[in-house]
C-alpha positions as CSV (number, residue, x, y, z in Angstrom):
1,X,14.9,34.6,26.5
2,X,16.2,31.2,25.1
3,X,13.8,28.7,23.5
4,X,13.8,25.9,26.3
5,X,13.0,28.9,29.5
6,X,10.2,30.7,26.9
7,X,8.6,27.1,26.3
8,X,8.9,26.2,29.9
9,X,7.3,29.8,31.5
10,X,4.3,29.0,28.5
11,X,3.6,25.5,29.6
12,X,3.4,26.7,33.2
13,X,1.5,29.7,32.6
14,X,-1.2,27.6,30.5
15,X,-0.9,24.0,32.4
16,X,-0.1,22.5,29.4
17,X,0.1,19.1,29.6
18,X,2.2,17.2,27.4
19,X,5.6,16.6,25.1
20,X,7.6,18.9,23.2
21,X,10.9,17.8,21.2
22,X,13.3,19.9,18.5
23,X,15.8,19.2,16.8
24,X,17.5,21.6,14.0
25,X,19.6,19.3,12.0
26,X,22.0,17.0,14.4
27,X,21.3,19.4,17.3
28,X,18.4,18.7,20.0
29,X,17.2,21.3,21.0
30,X,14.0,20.6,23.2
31,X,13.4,17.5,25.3
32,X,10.7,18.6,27.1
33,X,7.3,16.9,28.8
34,X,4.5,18.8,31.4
35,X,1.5,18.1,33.3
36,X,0.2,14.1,34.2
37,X,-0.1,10.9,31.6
38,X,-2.7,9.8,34.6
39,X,-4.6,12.4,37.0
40,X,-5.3,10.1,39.1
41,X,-2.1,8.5,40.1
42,X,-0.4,11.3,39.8
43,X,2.0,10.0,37.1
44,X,3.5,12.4,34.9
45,X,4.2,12.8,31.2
46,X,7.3,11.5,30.4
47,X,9.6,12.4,27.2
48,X,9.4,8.9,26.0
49,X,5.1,9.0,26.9
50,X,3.4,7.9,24.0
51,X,0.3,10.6,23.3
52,X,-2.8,9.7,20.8
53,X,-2.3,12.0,17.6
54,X,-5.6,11.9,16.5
55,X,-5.7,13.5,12.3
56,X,-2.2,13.0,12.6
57,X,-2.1,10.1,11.5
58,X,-3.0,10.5,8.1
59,X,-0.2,11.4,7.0
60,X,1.2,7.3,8.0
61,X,-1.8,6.2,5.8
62,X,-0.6,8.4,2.6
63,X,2.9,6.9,3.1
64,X,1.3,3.5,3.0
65,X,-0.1,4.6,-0.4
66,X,2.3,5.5,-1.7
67,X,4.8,2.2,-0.9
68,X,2.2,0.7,-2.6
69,X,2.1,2.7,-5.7
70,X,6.0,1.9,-5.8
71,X,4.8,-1.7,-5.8
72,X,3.0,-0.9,-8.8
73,X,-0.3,-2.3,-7.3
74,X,-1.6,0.7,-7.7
75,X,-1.4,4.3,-9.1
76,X,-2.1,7.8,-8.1
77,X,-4.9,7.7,-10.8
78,X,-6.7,3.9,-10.1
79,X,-10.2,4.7,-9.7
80,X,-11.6,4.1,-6.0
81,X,-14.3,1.6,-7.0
82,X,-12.0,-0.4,-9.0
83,X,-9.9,-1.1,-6.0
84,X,-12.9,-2.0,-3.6
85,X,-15.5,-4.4,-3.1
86,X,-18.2,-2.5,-1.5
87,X,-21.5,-0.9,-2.7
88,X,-21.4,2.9,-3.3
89,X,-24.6,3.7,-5.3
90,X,-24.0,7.5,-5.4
91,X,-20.0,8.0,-5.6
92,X,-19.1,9.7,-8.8
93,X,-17.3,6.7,-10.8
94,X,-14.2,9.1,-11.5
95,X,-13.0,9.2,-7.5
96,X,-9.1,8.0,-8.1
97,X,-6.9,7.7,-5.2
98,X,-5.0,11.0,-5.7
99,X,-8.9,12.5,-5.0
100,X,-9.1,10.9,-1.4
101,X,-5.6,11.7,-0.4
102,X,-5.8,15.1,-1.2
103,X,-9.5,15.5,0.4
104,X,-10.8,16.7,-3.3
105,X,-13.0,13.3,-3.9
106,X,-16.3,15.0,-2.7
107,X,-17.3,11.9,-1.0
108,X,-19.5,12.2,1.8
109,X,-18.0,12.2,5.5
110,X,-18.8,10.2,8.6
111,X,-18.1,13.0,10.3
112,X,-18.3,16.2,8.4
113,X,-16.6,19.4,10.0
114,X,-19.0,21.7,8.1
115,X,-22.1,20.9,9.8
116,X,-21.1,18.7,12.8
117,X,-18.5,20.2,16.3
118,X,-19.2,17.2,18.4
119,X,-17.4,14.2,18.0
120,X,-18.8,12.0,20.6
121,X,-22.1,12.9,19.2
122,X,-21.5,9.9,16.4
123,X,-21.7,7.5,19.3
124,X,-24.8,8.0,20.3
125,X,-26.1,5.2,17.9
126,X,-23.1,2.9,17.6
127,X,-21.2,2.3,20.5
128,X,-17.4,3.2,20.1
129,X,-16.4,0.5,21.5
130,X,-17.5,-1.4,18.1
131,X,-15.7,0.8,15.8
132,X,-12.5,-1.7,15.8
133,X,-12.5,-1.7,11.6
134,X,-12.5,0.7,8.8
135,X,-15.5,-1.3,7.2
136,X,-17.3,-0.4,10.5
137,X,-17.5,3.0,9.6
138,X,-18.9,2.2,5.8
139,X,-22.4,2.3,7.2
140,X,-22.1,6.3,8.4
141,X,-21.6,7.6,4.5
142,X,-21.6,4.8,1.8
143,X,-25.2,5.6,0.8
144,X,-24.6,8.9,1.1
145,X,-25.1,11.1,-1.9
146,X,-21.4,13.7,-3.6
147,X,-21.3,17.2,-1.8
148,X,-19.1,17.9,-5.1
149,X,-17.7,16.6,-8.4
150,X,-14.3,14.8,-8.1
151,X,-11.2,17.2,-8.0
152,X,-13.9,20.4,-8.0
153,X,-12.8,21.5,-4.6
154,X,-11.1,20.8,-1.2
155,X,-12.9,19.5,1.5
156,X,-11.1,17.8,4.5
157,X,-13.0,14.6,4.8
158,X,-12.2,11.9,7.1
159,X,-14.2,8.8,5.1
160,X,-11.5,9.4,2.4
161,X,-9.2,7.7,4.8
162,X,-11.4,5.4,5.9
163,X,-11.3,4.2,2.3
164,X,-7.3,4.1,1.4
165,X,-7.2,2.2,5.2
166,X,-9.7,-0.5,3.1
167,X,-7.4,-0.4,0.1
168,X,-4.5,-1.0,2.0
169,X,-6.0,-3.7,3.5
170,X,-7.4,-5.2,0.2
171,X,-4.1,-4.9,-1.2
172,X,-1.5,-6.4,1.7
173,X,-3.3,-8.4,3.1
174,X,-2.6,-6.8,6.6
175,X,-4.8,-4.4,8.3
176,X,-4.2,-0.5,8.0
177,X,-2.8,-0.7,11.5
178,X,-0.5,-3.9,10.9
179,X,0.9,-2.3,7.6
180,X,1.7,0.6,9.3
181,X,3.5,-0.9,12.3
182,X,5.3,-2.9,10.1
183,X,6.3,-0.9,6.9
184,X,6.7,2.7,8.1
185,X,6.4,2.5,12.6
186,X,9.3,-0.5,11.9
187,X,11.6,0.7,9.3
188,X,10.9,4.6,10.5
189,X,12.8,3.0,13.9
190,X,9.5,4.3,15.5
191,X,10.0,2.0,18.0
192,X,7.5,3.0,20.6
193,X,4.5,4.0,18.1
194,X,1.2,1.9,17.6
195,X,-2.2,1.4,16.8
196,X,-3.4,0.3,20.8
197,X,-6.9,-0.3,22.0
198,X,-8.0,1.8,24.5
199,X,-8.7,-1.2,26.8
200,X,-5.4,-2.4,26.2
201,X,-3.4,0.8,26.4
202,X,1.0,-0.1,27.4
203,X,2.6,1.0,29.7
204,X,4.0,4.7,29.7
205,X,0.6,6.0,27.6
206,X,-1.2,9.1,28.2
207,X,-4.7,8.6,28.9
208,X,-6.7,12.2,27.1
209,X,-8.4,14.1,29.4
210,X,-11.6,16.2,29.1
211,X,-11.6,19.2,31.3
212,X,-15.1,20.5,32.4
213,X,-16.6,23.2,33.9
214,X,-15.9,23.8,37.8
215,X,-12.5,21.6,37.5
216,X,-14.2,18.3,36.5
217,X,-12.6,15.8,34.5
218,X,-13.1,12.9,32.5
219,X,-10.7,10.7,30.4
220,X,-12.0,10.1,26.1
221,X,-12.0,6.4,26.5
222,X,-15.5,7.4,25.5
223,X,-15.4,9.9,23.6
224,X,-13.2,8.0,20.1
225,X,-13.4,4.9,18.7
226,X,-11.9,2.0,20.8
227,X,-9.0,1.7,18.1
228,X,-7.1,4.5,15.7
229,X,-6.9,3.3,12.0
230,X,-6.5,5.1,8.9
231,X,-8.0,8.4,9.2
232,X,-6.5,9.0,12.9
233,X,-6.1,7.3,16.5
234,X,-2.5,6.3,16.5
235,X,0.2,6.6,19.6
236,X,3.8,8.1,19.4
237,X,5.7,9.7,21.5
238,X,8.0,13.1,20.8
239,X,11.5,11.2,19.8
240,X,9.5,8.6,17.4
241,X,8.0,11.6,15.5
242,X,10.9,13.7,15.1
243,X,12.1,10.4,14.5
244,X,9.3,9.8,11.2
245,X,10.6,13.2,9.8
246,X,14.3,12.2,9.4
247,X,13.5,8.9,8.0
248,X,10.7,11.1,5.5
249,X,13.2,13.5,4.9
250,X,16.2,10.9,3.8
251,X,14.0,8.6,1.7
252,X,13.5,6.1,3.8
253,X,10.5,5.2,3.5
254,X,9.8,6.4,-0.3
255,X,11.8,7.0,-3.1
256,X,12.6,10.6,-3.6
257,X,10.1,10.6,-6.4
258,X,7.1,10.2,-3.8
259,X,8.4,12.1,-0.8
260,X,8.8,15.1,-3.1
261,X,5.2,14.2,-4.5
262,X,4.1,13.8,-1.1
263,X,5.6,17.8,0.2
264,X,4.2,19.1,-3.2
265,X,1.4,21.3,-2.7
266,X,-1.6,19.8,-5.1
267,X,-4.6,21.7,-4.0
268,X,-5.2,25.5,-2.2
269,X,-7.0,25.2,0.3
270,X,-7.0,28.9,1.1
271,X,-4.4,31.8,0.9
272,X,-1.1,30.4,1.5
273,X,-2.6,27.2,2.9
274,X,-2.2,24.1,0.3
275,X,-2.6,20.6,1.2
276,X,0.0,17.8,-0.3
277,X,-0.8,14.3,0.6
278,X,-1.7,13.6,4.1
279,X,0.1,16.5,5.2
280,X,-0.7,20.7,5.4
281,X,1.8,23.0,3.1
282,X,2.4,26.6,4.0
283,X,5.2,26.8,1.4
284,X,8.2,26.9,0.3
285,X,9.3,26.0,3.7
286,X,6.6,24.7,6.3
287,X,5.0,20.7,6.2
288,X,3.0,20.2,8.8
289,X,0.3,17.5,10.4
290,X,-2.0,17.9,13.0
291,X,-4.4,16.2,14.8
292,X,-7.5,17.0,17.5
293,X,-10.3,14.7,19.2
294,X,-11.5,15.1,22.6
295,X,-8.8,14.7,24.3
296,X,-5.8,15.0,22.1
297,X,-4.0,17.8,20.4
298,X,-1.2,17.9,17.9
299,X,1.0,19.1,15.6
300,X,4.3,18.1,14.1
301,X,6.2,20.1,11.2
302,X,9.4,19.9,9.5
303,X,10.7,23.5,7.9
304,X,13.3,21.9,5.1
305,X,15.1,25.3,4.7
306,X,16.7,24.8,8.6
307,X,16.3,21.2,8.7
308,X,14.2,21.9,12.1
309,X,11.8,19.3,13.3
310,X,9.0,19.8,15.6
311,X,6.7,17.7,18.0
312,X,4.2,19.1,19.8
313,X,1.7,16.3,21.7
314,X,-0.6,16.4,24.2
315,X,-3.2,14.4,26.4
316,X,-5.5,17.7,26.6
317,X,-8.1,19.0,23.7
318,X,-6.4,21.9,23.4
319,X,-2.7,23.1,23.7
320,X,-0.6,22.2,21.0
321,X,-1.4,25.0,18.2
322,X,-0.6,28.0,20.7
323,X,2.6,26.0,21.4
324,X,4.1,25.7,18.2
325,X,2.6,29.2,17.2
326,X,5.2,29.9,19.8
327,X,7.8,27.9,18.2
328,X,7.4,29.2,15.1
329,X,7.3,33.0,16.4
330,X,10.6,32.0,18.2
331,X,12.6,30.9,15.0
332,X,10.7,33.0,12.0
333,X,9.7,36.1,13.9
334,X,5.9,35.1,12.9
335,X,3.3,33.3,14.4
336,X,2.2,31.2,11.5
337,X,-1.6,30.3,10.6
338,X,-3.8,27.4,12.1
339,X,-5.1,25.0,9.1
């Protein structure tokens, strides 16, 4: 069975709704989209749709970094507090900026995957629809006390990002979201990607959908903040991401220095699973991002040894892993591991 007719009878059989693009080298190889951007005028997902990423994102925000390390405004070992003007009373004074890319800081999180499942459950108190800042978010963990000593362990921790999004900010003089656009969306030719509001989502956007018992449905307009920023909540589409891997890959966006510091694996996170920064690393031969909220799944990997590039995006909470388990399976004979 060829790879486009085994992707196609998948997405049928499991109504997956969504984007799928591949390209090995020159070559495309998928082109593919499935199911509805909007239930309920029946408009459909589009290659060129532009799906929320979620996670993803990070790995934007640890580019960003590192452009600015290059600008020698900062380095990989500037401590956190030195770049920042808020109060933390509890953080370990040793956090450096090579902690919080690499999740090993031991910061508290605003939404900690250990002990929480529910996203929408942080909205209970504050409204989403006032989380339109990475400062907003300051008030969920900055008094919080260190799970763990700097650089003792991995934890994925979103409020790490939250905090590069601040020193961005502090630094450029742009927000996160404008320094992106500009410095990696721009000169990435990622033409069609941004940081939207919900209430302002463009044309050719997939709203996320919710799926309930008995066939209900809701959209996660309420469900994540009102605006992606540094830790996650940006929109591309397919082409733009297979797009950000060949400008990545070509040093376009860093000098070869940092994209090879960027793909090297600086801390296990368990067997065979390392994390670089703002990307997973199954290596020698497997970088990967991913990203899930209600509403959106994701994952996009490039596998240097072929020079194959993968997008997998969709407008449902689930979807994407089995698909590019499937991928994977298809050109390696093995289904991979979920991160």
């Amino acid at each position: 069975m060829n790879l486009n007719t085994m992707i196609h009878n998948h997405a049928e059989h499991n109504r997956f709704s969504g984007s799928v693009v591949i390209k090995e080298k020159e070559s495309v190889l998928v082109n593919s989209s499935y199911g509805l951007a909007d239930r309920s005028n029946r408009r459909p997902n589009l290659i060129d749709t532009r799906f929320g990423i979620a996670s993803g994102c990070k790995l934007f925000t640890a580019v960003a970094i590192c452009q600015l390390v290059e600008k020698q405004w900062i380095s990989f070992h500037t401590s956190m507090k030195e770049c920042l003007p808020y109060s933390f009373p509890h953080f370990d004074d040793s956090i450096t900026i090579h902690h919080l890319l690499t999740h090993t800081s031991g910061i508290p999180d605003y939404f900690d995957e250990e002990v929480m499942d529910d996203f929408e459950e942080l909205w209970k108190q504050t409204p989403m629809y006032l989380m339109t800042r990475g400062e907003d978010f300051l008030p969920f963990f900055q008094n919080e006390h260190m799970k763990f000593l700097p650089g003792e362990r991995f934890h994925y921790n979103n409020a790490g990002y939250i905090l590069l999004g601040l020193i961005i900010e502090k630094l450029s003089g742009l927000t996160v979201q404008e320094y992106i656009e500009r410095h990696i969306f721009r000169t990435g030719m990622m033409n069609a990607s941004g940081y939207f509001r919900l209430d302002r989502l463009p044309e050719n956007t997939a709203y996320g959908y919710i799926d309930e018992p008995d066939h209900a449905w809701r959209t996660n307009f309420y469900s994540i903040p009102i605006q992606g920023g540094a830790d996650g909540g940006a929109y591309v589409t397919g082409p733009d991401m297979v797009q950000f891997w060949e400008a990545f890959k070509s040093n376009k966006l860093l000098s070869e220095e940092n994209t090879r510091r960027m793909t090297s694996p600086h801390v296990k996170v368990r067997e065979g699973v390392y994390y670089g920064y703002g990307m997973w690393l199954n290596p020698p031969n497997k970088h990967q991002v991913m990203g899930y909220d209600p509403g959106v799944s994701f994952h996009a990997a490039h596998y240097p040894e072929r020079d194959i590039k993968v997008a997998v995006l969709s407008n449902k909470s689930s979807g994407a892993f089995d698909l590019i388990k499937l991928i994977e399976n298809y050109f390696t004979g093995s289904g991979g591991e979920q991160q």
